[in-house]
C-alpha positions as CSV (number, residue, x, y, z in Angstrom):
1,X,3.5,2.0,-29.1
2,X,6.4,0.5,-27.0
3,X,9.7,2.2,-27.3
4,X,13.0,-0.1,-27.5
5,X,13.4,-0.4,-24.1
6,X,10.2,-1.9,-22.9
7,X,10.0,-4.3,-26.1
8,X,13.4,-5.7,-24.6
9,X,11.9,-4.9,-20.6
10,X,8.7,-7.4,-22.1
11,X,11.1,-9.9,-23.5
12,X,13.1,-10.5,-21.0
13,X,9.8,-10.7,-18.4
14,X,8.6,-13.2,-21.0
15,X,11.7,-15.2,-21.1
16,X,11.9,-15.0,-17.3
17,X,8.7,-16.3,-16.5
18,X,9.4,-19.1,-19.3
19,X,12.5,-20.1,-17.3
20,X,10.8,-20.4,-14.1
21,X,8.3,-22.2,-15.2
22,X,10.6,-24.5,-16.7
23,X,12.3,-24.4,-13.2
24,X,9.7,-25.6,-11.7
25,X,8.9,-28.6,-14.1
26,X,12.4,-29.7,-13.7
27,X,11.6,-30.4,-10.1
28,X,12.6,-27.3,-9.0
29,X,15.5,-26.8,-11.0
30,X,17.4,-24.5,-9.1
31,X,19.7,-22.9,-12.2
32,X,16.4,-22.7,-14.3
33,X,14.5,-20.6,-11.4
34,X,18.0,-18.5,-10.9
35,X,18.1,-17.5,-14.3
36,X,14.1,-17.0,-14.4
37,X,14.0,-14.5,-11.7
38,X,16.9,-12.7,-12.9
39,X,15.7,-12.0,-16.4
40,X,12.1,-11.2,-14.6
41,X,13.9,-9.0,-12.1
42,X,16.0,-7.1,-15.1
43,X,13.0,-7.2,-17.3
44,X,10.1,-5.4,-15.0
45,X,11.7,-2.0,-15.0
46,X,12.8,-1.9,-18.5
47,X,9.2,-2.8,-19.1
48,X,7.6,0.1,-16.7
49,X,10.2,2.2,-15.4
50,X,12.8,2.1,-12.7
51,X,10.5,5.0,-10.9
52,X,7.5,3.5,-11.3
53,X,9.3,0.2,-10.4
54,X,10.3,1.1,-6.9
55,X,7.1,3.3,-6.3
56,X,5.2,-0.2,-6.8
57,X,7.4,-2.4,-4.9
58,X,7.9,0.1,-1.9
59,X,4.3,0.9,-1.3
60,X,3.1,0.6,2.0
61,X,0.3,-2.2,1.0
62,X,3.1,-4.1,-1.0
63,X,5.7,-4.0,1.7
64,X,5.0,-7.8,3.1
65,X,4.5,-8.8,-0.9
66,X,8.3,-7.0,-1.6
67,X,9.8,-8.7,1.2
68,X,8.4,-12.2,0.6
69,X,9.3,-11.9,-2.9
70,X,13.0,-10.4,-1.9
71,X,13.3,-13.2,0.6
72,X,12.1,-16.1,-1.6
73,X,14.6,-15.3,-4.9
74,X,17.2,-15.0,-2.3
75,X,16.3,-18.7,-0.9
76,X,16.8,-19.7,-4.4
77,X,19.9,-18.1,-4.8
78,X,21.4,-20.4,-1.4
79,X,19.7,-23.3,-4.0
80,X,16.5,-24.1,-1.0
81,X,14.3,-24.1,-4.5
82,X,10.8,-25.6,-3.3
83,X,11.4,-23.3,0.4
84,X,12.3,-20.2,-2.0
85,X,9.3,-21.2,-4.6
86,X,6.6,-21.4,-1.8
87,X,7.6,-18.1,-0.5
88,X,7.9,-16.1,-3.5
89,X,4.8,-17.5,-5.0
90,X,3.3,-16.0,-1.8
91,X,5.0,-12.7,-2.5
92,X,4.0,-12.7,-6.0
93,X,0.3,-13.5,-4.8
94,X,0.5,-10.6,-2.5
95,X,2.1,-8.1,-5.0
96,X,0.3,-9.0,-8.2
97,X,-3.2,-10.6,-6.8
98,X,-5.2,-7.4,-7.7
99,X,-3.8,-7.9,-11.4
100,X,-5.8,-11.3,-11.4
101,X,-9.0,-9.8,-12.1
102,X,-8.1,-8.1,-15.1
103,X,-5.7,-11.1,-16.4
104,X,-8.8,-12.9,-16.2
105,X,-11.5,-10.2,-17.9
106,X,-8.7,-10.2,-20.9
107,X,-8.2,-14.1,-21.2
108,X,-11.8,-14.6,-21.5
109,X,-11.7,-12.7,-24.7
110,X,-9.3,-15.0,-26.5
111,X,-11.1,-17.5,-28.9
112,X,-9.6,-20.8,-27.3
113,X,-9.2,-20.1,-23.9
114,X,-12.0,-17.6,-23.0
115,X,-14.3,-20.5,-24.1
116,X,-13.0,-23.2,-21.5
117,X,-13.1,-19.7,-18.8
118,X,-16.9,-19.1,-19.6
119,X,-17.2,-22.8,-18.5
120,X,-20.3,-22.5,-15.8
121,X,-18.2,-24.6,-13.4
122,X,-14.5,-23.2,-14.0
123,X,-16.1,-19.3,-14.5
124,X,-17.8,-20.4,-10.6
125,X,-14.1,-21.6,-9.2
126,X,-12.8,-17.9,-11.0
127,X,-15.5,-15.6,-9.4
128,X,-14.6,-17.6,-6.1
129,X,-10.6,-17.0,-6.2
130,X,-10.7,-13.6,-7.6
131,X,-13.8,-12.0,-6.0
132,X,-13.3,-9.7,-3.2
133,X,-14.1,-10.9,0.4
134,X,-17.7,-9.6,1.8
135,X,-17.9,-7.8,4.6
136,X,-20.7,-8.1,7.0
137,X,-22.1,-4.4,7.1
C-alpha cells in the first residue's frame, strides 16, 4: 500500500511526464517542458525516497546519466528546448534504460496493448532495442 506521500510523489511524476510530453507536442514548448521536469523532479523522491533518490542518481554507473539529465533540464530552463530535450532524453536513456525491460514484460500483460507488443514484427524490433549486447567469448 502507498502511504500519502508517494500517492502525491506518483502524481506529480504522472503529471510531470504529462506536461512534457505535452511540451514536446507543442513544438517544444519551452514552459510546458519547465513545468514537466519540475513536477517529475519534485515528484521522484516523494515517490521513492530522498535517500534512495540520491543513492540512485549518484551511483557511479549513473554518473554520466545524472549529469546529462542535470545538464539538459538546465538547457531548458535558458529556453534551448529541442538542445535541452536531446540531451536529457540521453540522460534519461542512460539512467532508466535497464527499467525498459521490465516496462515492457509488464505492458505485454495489458489486454490492448500487450496484444499489438506480441506482434511477431514489433515483439522482433523490442527484443532488438531492449536485449543486452553479445559479447564474443
Amino acid at each position: 500500500m502507498l502511504s500519502d506521500s508517494q500517492k502525491i510523489g506518483v502524481a506529480l511524476t504522472g503529471l510531470g511526464v504529462l506536461f512534457m510530453f505535452l511540451g514536446v507536442i507543442s513544438f517544444f514548448d519551452a514552459g510546458l517542458l519547465t513545468i514537466g521536469n519540475i513536477l517529475f523532479i519534485a515528484g521522484i523522491p516523494l515517490t521513492i525516497g530522498t535517500q534512495r533518490t540520491l543513492g540512485f542518481f549518484s551511483q557511479r554507473s549513473k554518473l554520466r546519466g545524472s549529469i546529462c539529465f542535470l545538464v539538459g533540464i538546465s538547457l531548458l530552463f535558458c529556453r534551448w528546448t529541442i538542445i535541452g530535450m536531446l540531451v536529457e532524453i540521453f540522460g534519461i536513456l542512460n539512467l532508466f534504460g535497464d527499467f525498459f525491460p521490465m516496462v515492457f514484460a509488464f505492458l505485454r500483460q495489458l489486454p490492448i496493448i500487450g496484444s499489438v507488443l506480441r506482434n511477431p514484427h514489433v515483439e522482433k524490433v523490442l527484443n532488438f532495442t531492449t536485449s543486452s549486447p553479445m559479447l564474443p567469448v
